[in-house]
C-alpha positions in Angstrom: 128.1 30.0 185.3 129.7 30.9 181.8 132.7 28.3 182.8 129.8 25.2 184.0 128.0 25.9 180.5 131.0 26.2 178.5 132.3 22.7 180.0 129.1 20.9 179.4 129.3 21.5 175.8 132.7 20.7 175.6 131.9 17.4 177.6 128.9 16.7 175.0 131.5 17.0 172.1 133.6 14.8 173.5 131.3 12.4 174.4 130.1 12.3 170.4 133.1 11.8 169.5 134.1 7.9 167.8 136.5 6.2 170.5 140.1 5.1 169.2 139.8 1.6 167.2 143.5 1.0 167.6 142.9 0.8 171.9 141.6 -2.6 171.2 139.2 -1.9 174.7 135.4 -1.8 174.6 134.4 1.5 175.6 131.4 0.9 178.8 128.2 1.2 177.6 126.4 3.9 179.5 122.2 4.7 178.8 120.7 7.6 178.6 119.0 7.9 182.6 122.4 6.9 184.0 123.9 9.8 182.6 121.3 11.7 182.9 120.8 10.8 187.2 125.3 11.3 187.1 124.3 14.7 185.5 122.0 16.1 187.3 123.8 14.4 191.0 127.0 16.5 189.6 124.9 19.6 188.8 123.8 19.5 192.7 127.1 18.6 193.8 128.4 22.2 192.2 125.9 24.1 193.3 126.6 22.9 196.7 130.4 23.8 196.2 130.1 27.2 197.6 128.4 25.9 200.5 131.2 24.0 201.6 134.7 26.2 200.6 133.6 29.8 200.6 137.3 31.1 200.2 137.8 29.1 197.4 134.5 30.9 195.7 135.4 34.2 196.8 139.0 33.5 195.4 138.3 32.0 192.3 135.3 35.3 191.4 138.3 37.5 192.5 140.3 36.2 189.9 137.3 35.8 187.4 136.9 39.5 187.5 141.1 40.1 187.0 140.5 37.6 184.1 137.5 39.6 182.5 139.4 43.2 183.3 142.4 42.3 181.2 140.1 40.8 178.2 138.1 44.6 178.4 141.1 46.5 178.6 143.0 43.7 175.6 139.8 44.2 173.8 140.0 48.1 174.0 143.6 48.1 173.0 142.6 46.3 169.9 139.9 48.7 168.9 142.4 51.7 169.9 144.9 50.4 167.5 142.5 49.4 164.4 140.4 52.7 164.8 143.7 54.9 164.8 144.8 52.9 161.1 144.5 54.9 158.2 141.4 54.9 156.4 142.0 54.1 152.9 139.7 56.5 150.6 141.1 55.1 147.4 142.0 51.4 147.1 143.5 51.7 143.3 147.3 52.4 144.1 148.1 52.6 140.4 149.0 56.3 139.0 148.2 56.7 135.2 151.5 56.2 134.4 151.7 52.9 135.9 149.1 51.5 134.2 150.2 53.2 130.3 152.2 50.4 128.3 156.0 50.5 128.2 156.1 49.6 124.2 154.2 51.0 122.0 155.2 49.4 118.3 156.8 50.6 115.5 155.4 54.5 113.7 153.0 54.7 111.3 155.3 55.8 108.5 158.2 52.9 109.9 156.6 49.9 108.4 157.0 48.3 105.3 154.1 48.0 103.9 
């Protein structure tokens, strides 16, 4: 379901999208119930889909669920490897020395007053 409602919103972006100028073709001009009736016929047509090629269902969830294991387990890794990082109790890397000048001037009693 995550894969129908992820490609209907991609679908509405595109379809708000300007067309290319440089084509020189008139885009088809398309109302609102047309797309609407093509919508909802598609939307029936999908859920239908099962229906008609259950090995290809039952295939593509197998794989789904591989798909979703590997994100968990990429997921995990990446929490494994940022929660084992140091923790950084001071941020100020500068010893006292550092931060002392080099120069200091001339002596009190070495200028010419």
């Amino acid at each position: 379901m995550f894969l129908i409602r992820a490609a209907f919103w991609l679908s509405l972006v595109v379809l708000l999208l300007p067309g290319d100028p440089q084509t020189g073709e008139q885009a088809p001009r398309v109302n609102a119930i047309e797309a609407l009736v093509a919508a909802r016929t598609a939307v029936a047509d999908l859920s239908a889909f099962c229906d008609r090629n259950p090995d290809v269902c039952a295939t593509g969830g197998t794989a789904f669920q591989v798909f979703a294991q590997k994100v968990r387990y990429g997921a995990h890794m990446l929490y494994d490897y940022f929660d084992r990082a140091p923790a950084r109790e001071d941020s100020d890397t500068l010893k006292g020395n550092d931060v002392e000048p080099s120069w200091r001037g001339l002596a009190k009693d070495d200028r010419s007053a």
